[in-house]
Kinemage of the C-alpha trace (Angstrom):
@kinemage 1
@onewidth
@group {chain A} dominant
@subgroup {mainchain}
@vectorlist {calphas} color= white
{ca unk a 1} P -5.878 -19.460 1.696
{ca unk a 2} L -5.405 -18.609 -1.521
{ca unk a 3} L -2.820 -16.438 -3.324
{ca unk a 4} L -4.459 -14.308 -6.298
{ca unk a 5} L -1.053 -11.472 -6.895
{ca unk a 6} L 2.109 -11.128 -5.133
{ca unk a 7} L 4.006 -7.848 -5.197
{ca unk a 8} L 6.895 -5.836 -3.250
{ca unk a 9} L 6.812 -2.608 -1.563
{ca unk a 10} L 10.226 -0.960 -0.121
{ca unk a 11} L 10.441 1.334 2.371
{ca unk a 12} L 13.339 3.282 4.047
{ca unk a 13} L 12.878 6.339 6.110
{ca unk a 14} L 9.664 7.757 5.842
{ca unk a 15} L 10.239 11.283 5.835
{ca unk a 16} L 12.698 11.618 3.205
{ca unk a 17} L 12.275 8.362 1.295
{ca unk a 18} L 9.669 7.142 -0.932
{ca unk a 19} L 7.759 3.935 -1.467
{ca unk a 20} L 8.358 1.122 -3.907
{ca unk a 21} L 5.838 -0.556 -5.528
{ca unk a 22} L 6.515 -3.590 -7.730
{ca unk a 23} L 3.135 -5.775 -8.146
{ca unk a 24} L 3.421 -8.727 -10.219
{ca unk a 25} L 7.365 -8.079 -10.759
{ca unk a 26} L 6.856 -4.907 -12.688
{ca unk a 27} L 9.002 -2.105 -13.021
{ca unk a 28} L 9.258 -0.230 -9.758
{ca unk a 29} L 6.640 2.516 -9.042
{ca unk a 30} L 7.628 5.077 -6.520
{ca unk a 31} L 4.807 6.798 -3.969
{ca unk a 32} L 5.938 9.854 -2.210
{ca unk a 33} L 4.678 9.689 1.708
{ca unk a 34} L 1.930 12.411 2.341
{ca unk a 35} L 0.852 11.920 5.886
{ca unk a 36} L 2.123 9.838 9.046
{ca unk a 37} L 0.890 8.970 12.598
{ca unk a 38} L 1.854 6.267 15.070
{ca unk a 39} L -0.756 4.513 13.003
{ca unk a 40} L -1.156 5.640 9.532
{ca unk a 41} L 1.011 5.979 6.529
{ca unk a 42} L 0.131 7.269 3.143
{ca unk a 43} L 1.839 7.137 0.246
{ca unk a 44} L 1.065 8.943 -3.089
{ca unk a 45} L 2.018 9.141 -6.748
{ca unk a 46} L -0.674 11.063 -8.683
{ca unk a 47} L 0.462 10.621 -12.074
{ca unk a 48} L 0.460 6.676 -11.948
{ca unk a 49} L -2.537 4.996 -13.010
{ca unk a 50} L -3.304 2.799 -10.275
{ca unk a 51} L -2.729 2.459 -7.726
{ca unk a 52} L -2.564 6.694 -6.730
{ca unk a 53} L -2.758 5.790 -3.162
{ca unk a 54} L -1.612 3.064 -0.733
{ca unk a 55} L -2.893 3.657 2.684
{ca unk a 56} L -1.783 1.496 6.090
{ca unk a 57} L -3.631 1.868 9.213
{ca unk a 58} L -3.047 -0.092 11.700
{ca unk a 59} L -6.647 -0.651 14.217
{ca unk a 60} L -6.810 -0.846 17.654
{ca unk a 61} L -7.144 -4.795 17.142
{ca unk a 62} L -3.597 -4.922 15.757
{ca unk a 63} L -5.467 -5.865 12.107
{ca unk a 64} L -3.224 -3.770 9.937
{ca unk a 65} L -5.389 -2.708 6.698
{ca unk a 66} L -3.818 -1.809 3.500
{ca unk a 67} L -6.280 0.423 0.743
{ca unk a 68} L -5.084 0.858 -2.900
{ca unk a 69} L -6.938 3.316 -4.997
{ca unk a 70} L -7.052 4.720 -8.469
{ca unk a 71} L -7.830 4.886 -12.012
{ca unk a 72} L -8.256 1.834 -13.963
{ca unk a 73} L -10.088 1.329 -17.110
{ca unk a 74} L -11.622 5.039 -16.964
{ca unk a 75} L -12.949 3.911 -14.004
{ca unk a 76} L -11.745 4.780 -9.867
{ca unk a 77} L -11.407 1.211 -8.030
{ca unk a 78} L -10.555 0.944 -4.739
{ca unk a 79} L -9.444 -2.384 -3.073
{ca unk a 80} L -8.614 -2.955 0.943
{ca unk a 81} L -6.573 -5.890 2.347
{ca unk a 82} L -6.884 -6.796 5.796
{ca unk a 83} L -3.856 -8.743 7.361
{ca unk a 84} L -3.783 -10.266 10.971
{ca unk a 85} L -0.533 -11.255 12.837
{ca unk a 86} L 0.080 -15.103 12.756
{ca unk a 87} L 0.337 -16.847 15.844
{ca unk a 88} L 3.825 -18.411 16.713
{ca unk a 89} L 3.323 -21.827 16.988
């Protein structure tokens, strides 16, 4: 494996708290949550450049998935990140 970014994302209670983003060590970004289920979360921040939207659904498989989209370069790029429990060894 190998590690291309690293980056920090805070959460506290989701209904009346917002996320945290700090990729790379910047400045922290904060994403308002928009919608919830017992597998879903979305957070939003419109005004930001990019990301506008973080996304985490969690399958069926237990694969949680994690989509990042916005503007960037005049351009809309989304990216999704797919992350699998590791095994206790």
């Amino acid at each position: 494996m190998r590690v291309v970014g690293h980056g920090t994302l805070q959460r506290s209670e989701f209904e009346t708290h917002p996320a945290c983003s700090q990729p790379g060590g910047q400045p922290p970004t904060d994403f308002k949550p928009t919608k919830s289920s017992a597998s879903l979360a979305v957070f939003e921040n419109p005004k930001h450049d990019h990301p506008k939207v973080i996304t985490y659904r969690l399958e069926s498989s237990g694969t949680l998935v994690a989509t990042i989209e916005g503007d960037e370069d005049g351009q809309h790029k989304k990216e999704e990140f797919r992350f699998q429990r590791a095994s206790r060894q």
